[in-house]
N, C-alpha and C positions, 0 to 999 in steps of 0.2 A: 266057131267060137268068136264071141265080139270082140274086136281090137278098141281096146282102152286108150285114149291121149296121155303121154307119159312127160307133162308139161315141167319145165321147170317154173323152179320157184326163187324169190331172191332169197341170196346167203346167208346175207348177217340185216340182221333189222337194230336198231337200238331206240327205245323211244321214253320220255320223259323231260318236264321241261328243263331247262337249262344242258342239256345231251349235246347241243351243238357244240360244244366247249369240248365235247372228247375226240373233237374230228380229226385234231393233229393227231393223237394219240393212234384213230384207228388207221390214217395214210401212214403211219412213220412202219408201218407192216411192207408197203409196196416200194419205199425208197429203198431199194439193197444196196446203189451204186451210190458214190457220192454228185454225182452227175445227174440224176435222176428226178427228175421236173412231174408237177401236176398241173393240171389244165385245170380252172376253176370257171366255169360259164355261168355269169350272176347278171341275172335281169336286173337290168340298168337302172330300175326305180330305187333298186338300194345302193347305188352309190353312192348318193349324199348323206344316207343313212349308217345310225350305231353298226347294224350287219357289216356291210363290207370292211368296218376295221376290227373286226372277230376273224374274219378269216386267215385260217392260221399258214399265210405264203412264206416262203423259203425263195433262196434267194436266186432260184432257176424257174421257179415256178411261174407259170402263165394264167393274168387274171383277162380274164376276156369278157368285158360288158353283152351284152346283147339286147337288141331289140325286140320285143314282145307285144309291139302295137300291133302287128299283122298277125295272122296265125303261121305258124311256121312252113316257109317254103323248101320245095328241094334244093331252090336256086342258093339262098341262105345256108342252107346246110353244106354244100360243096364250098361257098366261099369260105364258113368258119373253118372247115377242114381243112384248106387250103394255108389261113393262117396258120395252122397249130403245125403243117407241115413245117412249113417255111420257119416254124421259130425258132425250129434244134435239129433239123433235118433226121432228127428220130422221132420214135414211138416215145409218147408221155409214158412213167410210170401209171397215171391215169386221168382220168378226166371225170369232175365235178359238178353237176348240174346245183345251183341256189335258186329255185325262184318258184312260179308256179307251174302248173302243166307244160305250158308251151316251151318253156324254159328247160325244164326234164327229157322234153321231150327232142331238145334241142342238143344236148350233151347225150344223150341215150345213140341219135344218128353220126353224131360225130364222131363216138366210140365205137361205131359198127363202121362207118367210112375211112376210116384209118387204116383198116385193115383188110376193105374191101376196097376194087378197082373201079372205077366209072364212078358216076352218075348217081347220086341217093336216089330219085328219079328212076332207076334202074330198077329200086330193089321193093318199090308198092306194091305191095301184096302179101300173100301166102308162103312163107319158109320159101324165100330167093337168096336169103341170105347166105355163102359158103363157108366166110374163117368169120370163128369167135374175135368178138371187140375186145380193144383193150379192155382192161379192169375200170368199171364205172360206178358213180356210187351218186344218190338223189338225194335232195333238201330240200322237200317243199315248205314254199312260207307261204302258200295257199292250200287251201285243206277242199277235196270231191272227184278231182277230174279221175283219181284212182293210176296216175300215170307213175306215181312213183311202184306199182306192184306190176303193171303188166305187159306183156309181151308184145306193146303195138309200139310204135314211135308216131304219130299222126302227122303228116307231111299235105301238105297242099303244093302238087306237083306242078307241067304245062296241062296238062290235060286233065287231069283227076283229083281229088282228095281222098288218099287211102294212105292206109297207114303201113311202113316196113314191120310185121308181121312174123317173131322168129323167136325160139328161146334163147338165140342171140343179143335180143333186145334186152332182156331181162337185165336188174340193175345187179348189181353183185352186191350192193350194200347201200343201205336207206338207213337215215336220220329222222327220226320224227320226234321233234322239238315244236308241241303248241305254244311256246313264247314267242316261237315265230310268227304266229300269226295275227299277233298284238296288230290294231291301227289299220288292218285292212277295211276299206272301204265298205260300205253296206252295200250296192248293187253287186260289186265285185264277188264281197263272201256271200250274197244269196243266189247268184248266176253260179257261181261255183260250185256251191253245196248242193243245187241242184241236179248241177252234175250225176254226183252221186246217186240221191235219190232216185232218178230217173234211170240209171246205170238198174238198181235194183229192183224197179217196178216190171224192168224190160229182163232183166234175168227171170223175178220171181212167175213172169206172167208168159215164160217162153216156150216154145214145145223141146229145147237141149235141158232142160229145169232136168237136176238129179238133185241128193241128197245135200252133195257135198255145198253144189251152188247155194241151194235153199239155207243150210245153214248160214252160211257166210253174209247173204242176203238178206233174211230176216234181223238179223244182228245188225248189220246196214241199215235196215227199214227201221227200227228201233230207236237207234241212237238220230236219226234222219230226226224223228218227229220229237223224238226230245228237244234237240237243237231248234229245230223251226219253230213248234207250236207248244214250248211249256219256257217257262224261264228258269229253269232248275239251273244247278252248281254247275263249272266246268265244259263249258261249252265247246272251248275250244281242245281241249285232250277229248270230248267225244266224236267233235265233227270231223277230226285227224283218227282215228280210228273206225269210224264210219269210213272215209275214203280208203284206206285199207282194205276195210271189211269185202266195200264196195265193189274194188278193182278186182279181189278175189273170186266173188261169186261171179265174175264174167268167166274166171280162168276155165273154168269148165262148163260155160255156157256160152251167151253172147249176151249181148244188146238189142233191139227192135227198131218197131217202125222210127223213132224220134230219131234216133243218131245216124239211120239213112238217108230222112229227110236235112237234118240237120248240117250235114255234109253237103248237100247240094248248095244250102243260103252259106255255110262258110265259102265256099269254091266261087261262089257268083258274087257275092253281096260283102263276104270280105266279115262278113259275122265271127265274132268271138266263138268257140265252141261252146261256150257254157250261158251263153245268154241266145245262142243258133238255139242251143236244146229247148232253151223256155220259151221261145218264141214256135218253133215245131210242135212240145207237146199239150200247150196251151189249144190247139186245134186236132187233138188225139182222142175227144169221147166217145166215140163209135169204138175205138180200139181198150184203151184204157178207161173207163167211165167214173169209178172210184177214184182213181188216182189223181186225174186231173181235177176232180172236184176237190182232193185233198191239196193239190198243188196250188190253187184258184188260193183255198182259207189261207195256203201258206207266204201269199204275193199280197193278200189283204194283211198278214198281220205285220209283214215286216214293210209294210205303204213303198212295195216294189211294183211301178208301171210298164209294164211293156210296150217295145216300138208297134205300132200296127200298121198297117197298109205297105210293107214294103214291096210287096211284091204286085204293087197295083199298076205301076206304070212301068214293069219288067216290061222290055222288047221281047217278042217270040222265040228271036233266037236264046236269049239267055236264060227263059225259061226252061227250054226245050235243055238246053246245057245241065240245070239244074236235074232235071228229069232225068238228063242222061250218069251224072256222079251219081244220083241218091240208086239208078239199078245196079252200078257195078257192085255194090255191095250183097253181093248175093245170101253170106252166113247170117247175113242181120234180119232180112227178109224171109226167110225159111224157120230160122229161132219164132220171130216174131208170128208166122200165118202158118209154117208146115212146107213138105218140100213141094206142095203145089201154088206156093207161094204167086207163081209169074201167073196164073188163071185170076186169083184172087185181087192182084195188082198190077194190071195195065198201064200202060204211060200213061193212059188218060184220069184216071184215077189218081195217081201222082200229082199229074199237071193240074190237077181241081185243089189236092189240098194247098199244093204253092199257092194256089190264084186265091186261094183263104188268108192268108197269111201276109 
């Protein structure tokens, strides 16, 4: 008899505009004591911004800026836990990611490190995780990466970029509020949005593809091209449910060759993940043929140019580096070719498409 994945899913979802305004509402659940403090981790660009004086603090509570120019490291993730210890020398009633991916993905490890020992560093990979996180809950004000639904936290460690991997991760409750995403920049939301897209070209087009992904993903693919390539009503309530959609049809699939690749240029090259992805599957037609021809009309119509030649004057070693993060990924690789994946893709077959790129 086949063994099914019996994945979790997040709790409480609430979405529509103006919904951030219920967030006291749904914390004033987790304050039982009157002692009892929330960790709020808001990517730093909204501090000068309307957002950070919405957020509805109490007078224990811990607002914690963070920095999101880099992709998020282990190094980062043990210091911010480190804060949160030292604030009350307790556990938060919970802790609040505001920002986009990396930021989610930044409060999602801090709530697993709380209540794990060591090293985030420690826990890259496959279900390493042992005690549930405190109670966590996400606000994206960036709509694709899919991080507010799924079980990865993506960390760029000393050695690797892979992500803590657990139905630990999972958020216990998600806000999705498209007025949040008011003012965001144009390369920003089209690196981001692709995200998604490509999250779903890499599900719809994987040998893990069952029903449940396909649905979830076609509805992703859907709402993707409306956003990109039509100017219809509501852009921003479909591209924030496309990321939903998105993040779902991986739950029971995966990703492919791009977010392998992609993984390598963050770890070496210090790339964003969501402009790593466009810059990987812009050089994927042999693999994806359709998709990146549709991806190519979707960089022409919103006049988004990508970096090229970066990896021209890469040293050997950091190629070879790159090479080595994009195989640990093994479930990406196998989704994407089959489990004879490692025949199919060689190092050197890797280290050709980097030297593209």
């Amino acid at each position: 008899m086949s063994a099914f994945r019996n994945f979790k899913l997040v709790s409480h979802v609430v979405f529509g505009r103006g919904c951030f305004d219920q967030l006291d509402e749904i914390l004033s659940v987790r304050r039982q004591a009157s002692d009892d403090f929330v960790v709020f981790l808001l990517d730093e660009v909204h501090l000068d911004r309307p957002l950070a004086k919405r957020i509805p603090l109490h007078g224990d509570d811990l607002l914690l800026p963070v920095n999101v120019d880099d992709e998020p490291k282990t190094t980062y993730v043990d210091r911010l836990t480190e804060r949160v210890r030292q604030f009350a020398g307790r556990l938060p009633a919970g802790v609040v990611g505001i920002g986009g991916g990396a930021t989610m993905d930044l409060a999602k490890a801090v709530s697993l490190m709380l209540t794990n020992p060591g090293s985030a560093a420690d826990y890259q990979g496959w279900d390493l995780i042992r005690q549930p996180a405190v109670y966590h809950a996400g606000i994206p004000t960036l709509a694709g990466t899919g991080a507010e639904v799924s079980r990865t936290t993506v960390l760029t460690g000393p050695e690797k970029k892979l992500g803590i991997n657990s139905d630990h991760t999972v958020f216990d409750q998600i806000v999705l509020d498209p007025d949040l995403l008011a003012g965001v920049p144009t390369d920003q939301w089209f690196y981001t949005g692709m995200d998604c897209y490509i999250h779903c070209v890499e599900s719809l087009q994987g040998t893990f593809l069952n029903a449940f992904s396909r649905a979830y993903g076609e509805q992703a693919m859907a709402l993707c091209r409306q956003v990109f390539l039509e100017d219809g009503p509501n852009g921003d309530e479909k591209l924030m449910m496309a990321s939903y959609c998105g993040g779902m049809s991986i739950a029971y699939s995966q990703v492919g060759v791009c977010h392998a690749l992609s993984y390598g240029l963050s770890f070496v090259l210090g790339l964003h993940h969501g402009i790593g992805n466009c810059v990987a599957f812009d050089y994927l037609e042999e693999f994806y043929p359709e998709s990146v021809a549709e991806f190519r009309r979707m960089m022409q119509r919103h006049e988004v140019n990508l970096p090229r030649g970066l990896t021209a004057n890469l040293p050997p070693e950091k190629l070879e580096k790159m090479v080595d993060v994009a195989l640990v990924l093994a479930p990406l690789w196998e989704n994407a070719l089959g489990p004879d994946w490692r025949e199919k893709m060689p190092r050197e077959r890797i280290r050709e498409l980097y030297r593209r790129m």
